[in-house]
VOGU-3710 file (C-alpha; in Angstrom, 3 decimals, decimal comma):
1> xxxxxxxxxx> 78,679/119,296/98,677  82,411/120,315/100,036  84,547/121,868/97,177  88,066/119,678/96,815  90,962/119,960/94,723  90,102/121,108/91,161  90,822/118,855/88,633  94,671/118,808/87,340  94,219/118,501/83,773  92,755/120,927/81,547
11> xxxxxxxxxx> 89,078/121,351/81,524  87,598/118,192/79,772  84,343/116,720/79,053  83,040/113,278/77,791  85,654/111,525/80,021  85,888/108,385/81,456  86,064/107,890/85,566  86,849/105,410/87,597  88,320/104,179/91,558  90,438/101,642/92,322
21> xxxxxxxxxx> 91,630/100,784/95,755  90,186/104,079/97,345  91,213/106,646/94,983  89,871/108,077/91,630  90,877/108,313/88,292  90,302/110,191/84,968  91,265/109,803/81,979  90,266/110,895/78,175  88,113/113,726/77,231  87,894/116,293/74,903
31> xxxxxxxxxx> 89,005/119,854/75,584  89,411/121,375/72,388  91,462/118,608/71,204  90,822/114,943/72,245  92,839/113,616/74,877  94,680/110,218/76,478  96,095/111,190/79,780  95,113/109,784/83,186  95,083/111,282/86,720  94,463/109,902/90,024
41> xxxxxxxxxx> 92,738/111,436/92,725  93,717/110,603/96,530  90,799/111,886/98,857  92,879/111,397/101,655  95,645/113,989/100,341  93,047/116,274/98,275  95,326/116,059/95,355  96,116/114,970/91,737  98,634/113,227/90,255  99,550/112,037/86,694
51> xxxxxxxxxx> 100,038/108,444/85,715  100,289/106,402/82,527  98,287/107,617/79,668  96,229/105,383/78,252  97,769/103,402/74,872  96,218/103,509/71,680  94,851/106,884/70,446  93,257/109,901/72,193  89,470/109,396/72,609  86,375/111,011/74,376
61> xxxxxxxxxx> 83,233/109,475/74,925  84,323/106,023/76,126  82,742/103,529/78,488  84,900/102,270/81,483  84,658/99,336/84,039  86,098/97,817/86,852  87,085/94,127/87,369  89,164/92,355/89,604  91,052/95,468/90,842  91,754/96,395/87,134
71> xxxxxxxxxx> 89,980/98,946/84,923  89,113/98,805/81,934  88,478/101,636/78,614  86,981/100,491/75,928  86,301/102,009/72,529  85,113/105,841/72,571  85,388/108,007/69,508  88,001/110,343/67,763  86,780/112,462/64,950  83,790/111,146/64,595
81> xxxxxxxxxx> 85,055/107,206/64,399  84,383/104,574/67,200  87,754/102,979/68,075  88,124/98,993/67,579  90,261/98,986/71,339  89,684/98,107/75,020  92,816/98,892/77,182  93,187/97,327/80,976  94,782/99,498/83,591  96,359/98,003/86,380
91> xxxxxxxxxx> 97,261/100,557/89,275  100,171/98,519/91,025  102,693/98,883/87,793  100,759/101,923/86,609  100,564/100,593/82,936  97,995/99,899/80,456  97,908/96,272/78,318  95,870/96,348/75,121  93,527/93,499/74,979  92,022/91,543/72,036
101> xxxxxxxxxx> 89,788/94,206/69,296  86,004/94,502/69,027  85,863/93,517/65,500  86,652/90,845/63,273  90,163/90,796/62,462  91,621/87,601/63,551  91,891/84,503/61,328  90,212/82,656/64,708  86,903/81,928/64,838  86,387/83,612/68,185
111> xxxxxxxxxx> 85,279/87,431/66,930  83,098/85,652/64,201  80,292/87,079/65,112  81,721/90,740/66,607  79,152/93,364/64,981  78,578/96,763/66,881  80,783/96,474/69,947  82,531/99,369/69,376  81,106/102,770/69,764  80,767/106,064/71,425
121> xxxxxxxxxx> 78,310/107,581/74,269  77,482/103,833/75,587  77,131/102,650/79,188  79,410/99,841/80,995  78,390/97,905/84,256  79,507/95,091/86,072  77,408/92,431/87,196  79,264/89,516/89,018  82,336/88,655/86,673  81,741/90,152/83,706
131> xxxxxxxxxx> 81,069/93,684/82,153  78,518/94,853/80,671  77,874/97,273/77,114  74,835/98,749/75,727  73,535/102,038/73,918  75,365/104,383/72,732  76,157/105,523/68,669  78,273/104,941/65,837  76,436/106,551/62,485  73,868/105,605/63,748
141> xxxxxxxxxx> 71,945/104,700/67,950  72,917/101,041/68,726  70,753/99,044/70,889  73,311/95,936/71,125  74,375/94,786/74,476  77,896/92,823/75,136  79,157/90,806/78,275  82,580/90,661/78,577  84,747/88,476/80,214  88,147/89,318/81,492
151> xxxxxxxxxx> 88,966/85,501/81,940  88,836/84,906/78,547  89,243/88,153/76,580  85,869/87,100/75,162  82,563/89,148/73,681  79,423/87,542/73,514  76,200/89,272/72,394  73,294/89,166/74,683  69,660/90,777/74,356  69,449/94,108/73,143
161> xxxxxxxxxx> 68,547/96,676/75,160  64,821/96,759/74,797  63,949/100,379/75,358  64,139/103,203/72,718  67,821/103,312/71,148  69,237/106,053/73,290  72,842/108,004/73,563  74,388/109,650/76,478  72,410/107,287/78,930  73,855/106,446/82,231
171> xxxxxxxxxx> 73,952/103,013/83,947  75,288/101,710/87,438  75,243/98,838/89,284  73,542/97,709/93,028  74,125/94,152/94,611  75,268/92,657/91,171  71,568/94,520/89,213  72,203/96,461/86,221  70,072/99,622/85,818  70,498/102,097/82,597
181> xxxxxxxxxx> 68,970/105,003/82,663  68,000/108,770/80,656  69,711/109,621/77,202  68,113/110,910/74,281  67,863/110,359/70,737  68,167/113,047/68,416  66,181/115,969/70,892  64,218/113,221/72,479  65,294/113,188/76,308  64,523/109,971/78,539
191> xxxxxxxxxx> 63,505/109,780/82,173  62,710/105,991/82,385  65,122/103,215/83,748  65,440/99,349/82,734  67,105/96,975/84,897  68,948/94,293/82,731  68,448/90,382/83,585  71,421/88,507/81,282  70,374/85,140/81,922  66,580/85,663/81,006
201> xxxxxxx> 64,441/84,912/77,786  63,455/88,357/75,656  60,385/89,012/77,091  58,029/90,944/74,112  56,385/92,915/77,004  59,598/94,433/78,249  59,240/97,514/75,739
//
């Protein structure tokens, strides 16, 4: 490990992070007070600066992904509530556009079926063109997975994750594989690791 540039905001945790076109970015947290701003790291400078703050309200605890050189924050929780939002950064006009809500709240026909997207303490991954959700809380552990696609602005439910419910799990992606990993529910702490396959049956013998 080489010790860089501390961190220009104020000391945070349950952010979001995420790079785009060789530098890093953070954004959201909870220091105290929850929070909205972003910062960009440049490792070839060592140093911070401030951009955009995400719209919306101030959140910790949200998921974050990257598609076609935009990111993406979606839901994360403010006193206690998960937020009904998913915001798209784009780094060239440093600005954030809201996209469509994780519930249903449109006359259309399209969020129908939207139950338990939104939440706190999930995972996000990318696998080919579309993002990934699973885990994470609201009340209560949810076990749903979402793909979304940025195409569209669409949701559409896919198998559960098939381990224990879990919160405060990691996940990450290698040659377009989805792995999720540790968590805990209540004082239960994980070790194992699933690899999600979207296309496949539910296989009973997964658990």
């Amino acid at each position: 490990w080489t010790q860089k540039a501390d961190f220009a905001g104020t000391a945070t945790y349950d952010a979001v992070g995420f790079s785009l076109n060789d530098e890093g970015y953070i954004s959201c947290g909870f220091d105290g007070n929850y929070l909205k701003d972003l910062w960009q790291y440049d490792p070839a400078e060592d140093q911070w600066t401030q951009k955009a703050s995400i719209g919306g309200t101030k959140r910790s605890a949200a998921m974050s992904f990257v598609l076609d050189g935009k990111a993406y924050v979606c839901s994360g929780n403010n006193n206690g509530a998960a937020l009904n939002d998913l915001w798209m950064y784009d780094p060239t006009a440093n600005s954030w556009t809201e996209k469509r809500q994780l519930t249903n709240v449109s006359t259309d026909s399209y969020d129908d079926s939207y139950s338990n997207i939104a939440r706190y303490n999930g995972v996000a991954f990318v696998m080919g063109n579309y993002a990934y959700i699973t885990c994470g809380e609201s009340g209560a552990l949810i076990p749903d997975t979402w793909q979304y696609d940025p195409s569209s602005d669409l949701w559409t439910r896919k198998t559960s994750f098939e381990g224990t419910a879990r919160t405060g799990a990691v996940a990450f992606t290698l040659s377009d594989r989805g792995f999720v990993l540790t968590g805990r529910s209540g004082s239960l702490s994980f070790d194992n690791c699933c690899e999600f396959h979207p296309n496949d049956a539910v296989n009973a013998n997964d658990n």
